[in-house]
C-alpha positions as CSV (number, residue, x, y, z in Angstrom):
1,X,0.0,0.0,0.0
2,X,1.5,3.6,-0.9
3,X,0.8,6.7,1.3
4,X,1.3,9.0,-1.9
5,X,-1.4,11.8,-1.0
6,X,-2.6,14.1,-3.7
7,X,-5.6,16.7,-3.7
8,X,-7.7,17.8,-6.1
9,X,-9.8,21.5,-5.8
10,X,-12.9,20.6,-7.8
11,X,-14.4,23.9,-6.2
12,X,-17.0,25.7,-8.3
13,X,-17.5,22.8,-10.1
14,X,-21.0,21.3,-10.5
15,X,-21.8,17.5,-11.2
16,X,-20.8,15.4,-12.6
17,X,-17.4,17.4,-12.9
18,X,-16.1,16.5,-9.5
19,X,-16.9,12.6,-9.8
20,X,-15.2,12.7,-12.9
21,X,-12.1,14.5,-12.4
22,X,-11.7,12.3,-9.3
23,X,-12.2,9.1,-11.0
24,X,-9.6,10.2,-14.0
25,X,-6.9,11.5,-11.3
26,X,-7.4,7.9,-9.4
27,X,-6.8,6.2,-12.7
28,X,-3.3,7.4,-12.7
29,X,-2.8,6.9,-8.8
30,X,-1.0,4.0,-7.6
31,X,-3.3,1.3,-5.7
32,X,-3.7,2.4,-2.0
33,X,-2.7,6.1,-2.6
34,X,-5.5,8.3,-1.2
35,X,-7.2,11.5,-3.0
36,X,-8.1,14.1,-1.1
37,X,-11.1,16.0,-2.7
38,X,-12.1,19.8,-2.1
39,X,-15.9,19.9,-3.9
40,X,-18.4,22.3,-2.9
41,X,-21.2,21.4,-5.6
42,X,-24.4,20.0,-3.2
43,X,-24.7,16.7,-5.2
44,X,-21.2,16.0,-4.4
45,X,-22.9,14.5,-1.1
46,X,-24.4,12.3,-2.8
47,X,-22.1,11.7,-5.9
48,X,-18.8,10.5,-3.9
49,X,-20.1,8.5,-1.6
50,X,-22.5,6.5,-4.4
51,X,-18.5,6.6,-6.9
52,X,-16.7,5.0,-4.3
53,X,-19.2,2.0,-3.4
54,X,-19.8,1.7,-7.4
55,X,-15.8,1.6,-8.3
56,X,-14.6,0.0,-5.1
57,X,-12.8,2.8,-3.8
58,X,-12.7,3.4,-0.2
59,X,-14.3,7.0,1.3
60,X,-12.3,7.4,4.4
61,X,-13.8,10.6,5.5
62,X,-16.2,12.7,4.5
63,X,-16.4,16.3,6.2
64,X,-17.3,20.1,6.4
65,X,-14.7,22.6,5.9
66,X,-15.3,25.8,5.2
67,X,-18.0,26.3,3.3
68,X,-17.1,23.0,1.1
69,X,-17.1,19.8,1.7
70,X,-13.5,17.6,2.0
71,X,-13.5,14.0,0.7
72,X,-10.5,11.7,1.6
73,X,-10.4,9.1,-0.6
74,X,-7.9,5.6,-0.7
75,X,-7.8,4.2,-4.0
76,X,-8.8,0.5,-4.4
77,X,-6.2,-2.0,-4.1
């Protein structure tokens, strides 16, 4: 498992651009590298959560911060 963090500011975008930036940045991540994801689109509460059960990915946290929301995601192994 790799530790290799990376974040990606999907602020001010609205769905389904977050899912999908986050999904092509994982892609290129090595298995068990987490994603940490800045969204502040509403569906985005909905929209991670429902990517990572679909693609197997797991959401390790999902908070407030700010005015946004903050999604830590670890890439499936």
């Amino acid at each position: 498992m790799s530790n290799q963090t990376e974040t990606l500011d999907a602020l001010g975008l609205l769905c389904p651009l977050p899912v999908l930036k986050a999904r092509k940045r994982l892609k290129s991540m090595p298995a068990g590298a987490v994603l940490k994801v800045l969204a502040d689109d509403p569906a985005a509460v909905i929209d991670v959560p429902h990517f990572c059960m679909e693609s197997g990915h797991r959401l390790l946290s999902q908070e407030e911060s700010d005015g946004h929301q903050v999604y830590i995601i670890q890439k499936s192994v």
